[in-house]
C-alpha positions as a LaTeX table, in Angstrom:
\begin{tabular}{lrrr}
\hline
Residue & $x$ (\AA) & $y$ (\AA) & $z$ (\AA) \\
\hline
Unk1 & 52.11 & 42.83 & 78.19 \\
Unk2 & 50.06 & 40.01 & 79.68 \\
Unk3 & 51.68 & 37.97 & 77.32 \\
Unk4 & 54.91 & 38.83 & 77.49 \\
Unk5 & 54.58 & 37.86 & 81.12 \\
Unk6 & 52.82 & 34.61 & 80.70 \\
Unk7 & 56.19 & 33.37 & 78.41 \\
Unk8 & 58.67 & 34.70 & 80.73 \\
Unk9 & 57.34 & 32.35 & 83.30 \\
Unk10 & 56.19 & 29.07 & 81.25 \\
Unk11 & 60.24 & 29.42 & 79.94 \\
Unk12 & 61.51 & 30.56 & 83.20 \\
Unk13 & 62.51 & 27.69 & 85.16 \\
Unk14 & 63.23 & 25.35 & 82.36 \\
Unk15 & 66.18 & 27.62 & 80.93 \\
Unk16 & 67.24 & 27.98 & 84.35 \\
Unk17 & 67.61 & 23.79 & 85.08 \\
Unk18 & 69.22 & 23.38 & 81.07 \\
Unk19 & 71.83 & 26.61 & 81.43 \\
Unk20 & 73.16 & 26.27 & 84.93 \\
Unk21 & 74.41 & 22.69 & 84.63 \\
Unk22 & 74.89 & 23.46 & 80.73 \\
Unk23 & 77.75 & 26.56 & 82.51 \\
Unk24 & 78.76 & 23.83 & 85.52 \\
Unk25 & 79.90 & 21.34 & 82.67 \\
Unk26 & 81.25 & 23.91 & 80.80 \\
Unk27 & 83.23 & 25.30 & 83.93 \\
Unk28 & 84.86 & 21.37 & 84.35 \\
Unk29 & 83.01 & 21.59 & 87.98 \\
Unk30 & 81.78 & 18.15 & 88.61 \\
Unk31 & 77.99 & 18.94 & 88.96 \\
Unk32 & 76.85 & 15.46 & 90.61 \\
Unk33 & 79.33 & 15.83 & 93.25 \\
Unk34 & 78.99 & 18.98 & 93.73 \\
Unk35 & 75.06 & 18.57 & 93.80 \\
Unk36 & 75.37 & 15.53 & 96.23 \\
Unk37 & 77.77 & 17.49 & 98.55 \\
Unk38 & 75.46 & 20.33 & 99.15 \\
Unk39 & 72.88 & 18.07 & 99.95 \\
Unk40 & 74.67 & 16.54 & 103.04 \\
Unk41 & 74.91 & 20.04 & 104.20 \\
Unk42 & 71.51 & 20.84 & 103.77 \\
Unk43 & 70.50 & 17.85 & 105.72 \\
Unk44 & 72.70 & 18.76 & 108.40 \\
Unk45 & 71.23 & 22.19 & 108.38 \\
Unk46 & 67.84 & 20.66 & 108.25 \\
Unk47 & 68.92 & 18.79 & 111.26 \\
Unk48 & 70.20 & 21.69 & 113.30 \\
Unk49 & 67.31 & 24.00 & 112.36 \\
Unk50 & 64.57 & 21.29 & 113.64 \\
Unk51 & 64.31 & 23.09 & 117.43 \\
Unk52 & 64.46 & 26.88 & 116.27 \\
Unk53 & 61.24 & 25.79 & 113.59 \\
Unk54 & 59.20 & 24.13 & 116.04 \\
Unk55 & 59.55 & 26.70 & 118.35 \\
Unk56 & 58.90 & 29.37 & 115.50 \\
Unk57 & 55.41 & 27.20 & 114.94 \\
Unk58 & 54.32 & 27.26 & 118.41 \\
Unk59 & 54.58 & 30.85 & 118.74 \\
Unk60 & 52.80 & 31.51 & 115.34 \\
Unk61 & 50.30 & 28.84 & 116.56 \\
Unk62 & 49.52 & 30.59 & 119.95 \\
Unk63 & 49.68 & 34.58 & 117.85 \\
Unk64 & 46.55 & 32.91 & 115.82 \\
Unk65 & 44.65 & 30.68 & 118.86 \\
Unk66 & 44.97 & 33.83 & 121.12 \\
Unk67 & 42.86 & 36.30 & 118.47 \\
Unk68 & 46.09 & 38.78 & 118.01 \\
Unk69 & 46.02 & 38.63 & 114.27 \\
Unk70 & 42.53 & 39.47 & 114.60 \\
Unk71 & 42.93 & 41.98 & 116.72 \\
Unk72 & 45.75 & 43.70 & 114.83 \\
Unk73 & 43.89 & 43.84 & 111.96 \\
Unk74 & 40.73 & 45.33 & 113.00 \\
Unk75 & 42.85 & 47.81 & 114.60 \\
Unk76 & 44.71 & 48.63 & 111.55 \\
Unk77 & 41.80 & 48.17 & 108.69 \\
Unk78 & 40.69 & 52.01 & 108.91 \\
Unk79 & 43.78 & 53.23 & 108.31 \\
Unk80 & 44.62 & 51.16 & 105.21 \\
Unk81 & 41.24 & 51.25 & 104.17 \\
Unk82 & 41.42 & 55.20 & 103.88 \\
Unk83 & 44.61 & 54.86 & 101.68 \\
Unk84 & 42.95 & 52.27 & 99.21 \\
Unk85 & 44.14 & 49.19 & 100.65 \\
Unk86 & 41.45 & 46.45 & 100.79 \\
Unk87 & 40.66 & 45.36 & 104.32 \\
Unk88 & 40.81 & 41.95 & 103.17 \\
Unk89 & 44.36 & 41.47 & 102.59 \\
Unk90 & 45.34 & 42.69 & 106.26 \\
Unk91 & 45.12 & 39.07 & 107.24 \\
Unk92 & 47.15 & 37.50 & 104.97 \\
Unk93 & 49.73 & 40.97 & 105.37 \\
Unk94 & 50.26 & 40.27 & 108.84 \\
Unk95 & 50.24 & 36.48 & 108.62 \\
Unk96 & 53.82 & 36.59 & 105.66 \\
Unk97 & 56.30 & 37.93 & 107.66 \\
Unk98 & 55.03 & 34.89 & 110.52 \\
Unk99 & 54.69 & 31.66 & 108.33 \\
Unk100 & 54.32 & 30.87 & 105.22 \\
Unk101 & 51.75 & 28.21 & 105.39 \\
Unk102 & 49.71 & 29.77 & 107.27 \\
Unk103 & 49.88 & 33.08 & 104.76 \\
Unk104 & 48.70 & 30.53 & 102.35 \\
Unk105 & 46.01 & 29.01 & 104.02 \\
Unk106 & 44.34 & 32.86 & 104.42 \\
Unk107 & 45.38 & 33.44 & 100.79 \\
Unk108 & 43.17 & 30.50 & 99.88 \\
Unk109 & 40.43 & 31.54 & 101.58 \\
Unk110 & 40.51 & 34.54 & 100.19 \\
Unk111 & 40.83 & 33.49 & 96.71 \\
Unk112 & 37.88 & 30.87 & 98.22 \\
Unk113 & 35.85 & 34.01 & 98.66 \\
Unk114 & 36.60 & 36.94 & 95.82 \\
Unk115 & 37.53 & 34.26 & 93.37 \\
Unk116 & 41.53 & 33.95 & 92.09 \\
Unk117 & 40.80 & 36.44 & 89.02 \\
Unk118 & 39.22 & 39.33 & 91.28 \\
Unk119 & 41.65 & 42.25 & 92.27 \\
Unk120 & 42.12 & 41.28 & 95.91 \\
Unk121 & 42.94 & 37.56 & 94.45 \\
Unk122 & 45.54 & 38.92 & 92.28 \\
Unk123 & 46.61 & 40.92 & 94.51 \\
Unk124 & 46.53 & 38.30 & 97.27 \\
Unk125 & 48.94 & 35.64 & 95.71 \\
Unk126 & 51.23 & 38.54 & 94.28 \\
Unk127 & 51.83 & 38.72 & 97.90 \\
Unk128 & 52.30 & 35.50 & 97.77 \\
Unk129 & 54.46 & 35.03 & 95.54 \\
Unk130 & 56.99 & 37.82 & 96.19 \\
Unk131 & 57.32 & 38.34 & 100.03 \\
Unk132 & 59.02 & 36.16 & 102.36 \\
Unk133 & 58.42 & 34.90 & 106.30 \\
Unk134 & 60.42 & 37.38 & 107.94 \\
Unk135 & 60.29 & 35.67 & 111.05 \\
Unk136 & 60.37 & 32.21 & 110.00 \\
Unk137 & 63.81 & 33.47 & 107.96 \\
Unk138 & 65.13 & 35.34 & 111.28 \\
Unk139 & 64.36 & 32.19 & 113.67 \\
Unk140 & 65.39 & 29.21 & 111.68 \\
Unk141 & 68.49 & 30.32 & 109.18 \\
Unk142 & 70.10 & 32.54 & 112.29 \\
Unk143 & 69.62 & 30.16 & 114.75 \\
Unk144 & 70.81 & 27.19 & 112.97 \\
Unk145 & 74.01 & 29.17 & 112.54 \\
Unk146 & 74.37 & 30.86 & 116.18 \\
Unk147 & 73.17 & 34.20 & 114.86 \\
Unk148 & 72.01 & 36.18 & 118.35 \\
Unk149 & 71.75 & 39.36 & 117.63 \\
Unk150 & 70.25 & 40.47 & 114.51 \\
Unk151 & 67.62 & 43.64 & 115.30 \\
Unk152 & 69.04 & 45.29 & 111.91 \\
Unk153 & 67.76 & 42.22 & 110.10 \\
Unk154 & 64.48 & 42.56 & 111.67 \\
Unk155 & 63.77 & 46.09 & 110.33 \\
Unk156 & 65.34 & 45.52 & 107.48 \\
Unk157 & 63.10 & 42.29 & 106.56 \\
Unk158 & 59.86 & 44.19 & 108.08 \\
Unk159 & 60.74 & 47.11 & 105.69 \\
Unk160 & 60.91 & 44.73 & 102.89 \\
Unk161 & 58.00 & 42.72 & 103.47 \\
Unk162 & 56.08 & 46.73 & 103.35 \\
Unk163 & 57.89 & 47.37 & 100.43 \\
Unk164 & 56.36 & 44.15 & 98.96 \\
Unk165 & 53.08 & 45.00 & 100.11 \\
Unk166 & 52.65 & 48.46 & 98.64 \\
Unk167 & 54.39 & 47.38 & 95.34 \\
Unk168 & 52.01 & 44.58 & 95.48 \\
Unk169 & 49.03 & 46.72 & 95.67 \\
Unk170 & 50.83 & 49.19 & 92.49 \\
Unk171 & 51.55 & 46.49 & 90.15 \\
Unk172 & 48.11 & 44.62 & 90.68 \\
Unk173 & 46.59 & 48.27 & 90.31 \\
Unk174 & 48.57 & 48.59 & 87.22 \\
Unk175 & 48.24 & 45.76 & 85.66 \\
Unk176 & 44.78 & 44.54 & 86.57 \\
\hline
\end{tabular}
């Protein structure tokens, strides 16, 4: 099974750049202009977002300074902890949703600490690798597009990021 995995991802990405031009060319789209054109827009994007991510990183900035994180998970380590959660993820499970670089700088010091093949390090960066930043997603892609109201999309990614969590802890239970 391990292996299976390890050759799904080494061929992964590489099929993925050769077929989807391979099916553009195929399809008569031009794929250069196409390719350039959808940059422009992203750098307009990138452009519009640049106020909605700097706020975003102040308030993730003053949610760290101000012990909050810290606070919400000693507050919520019991719990988990009685339902075979390690303690030690809580950081880096209330940090995803908030920023991603920040979720990566507590998933290296946890891998720093319990090593990157101990369960909580596997577990840690399949976290990682398979949630997103709720809030950084909600602030930045709605704003730069005059989204105001978007409470359903708050559940719904908070749900999801849960969901991630809790599969996250099956599948490294599972498999490691």
């Amino acid at each position: 099974m391990y292996e299976l995995i390890n050759q799904i991802s080494r061929w992964a990405i590489p099929t993925m750049l050769l077929v989807i031009p391979l099916l553009a060319f195929i399809r008569k789209v031009p794929v250069f202009e196409t390719f350039v054109e959808g940059a422009e827009a992203g750098f307009s994007t990138a452009i519009k977002t640049i106020p909605f991510l700097t706020a975003m990183l102040v308030a993730v900035s003053i949610f760290r300074a101000s012990g909050a994180m810290e606070l919400l998970a000693s507050w919520l380590s019991p719990v988990l902890s009685m339902i075979g959660i390690p303690a030690d993820i809580l950081p880096h499970a209330v940090m995803r949703p908030l920023s991603g670089g920040a979720a990566l700088g507590i998933a290296t010091e946890i891998i720093k600490t319990h090593g990157p093949d101990s369960f909580i390090g596997r577990l840690v960066s399949t976290m990682q690798g398979s949630s997103d930043t709720t809030f950084y997603v909600l602030t930045l892609y709605f704003g730069s597009v005059g989204i105001r109201k978007y409470r359903y999309a708050v559940a719904s990614g908070l749900a999801a990021d849960f969901t991630t969590l809790i599969a996250s802890i099956i599948i490294c239970n599972l498999m490691f």
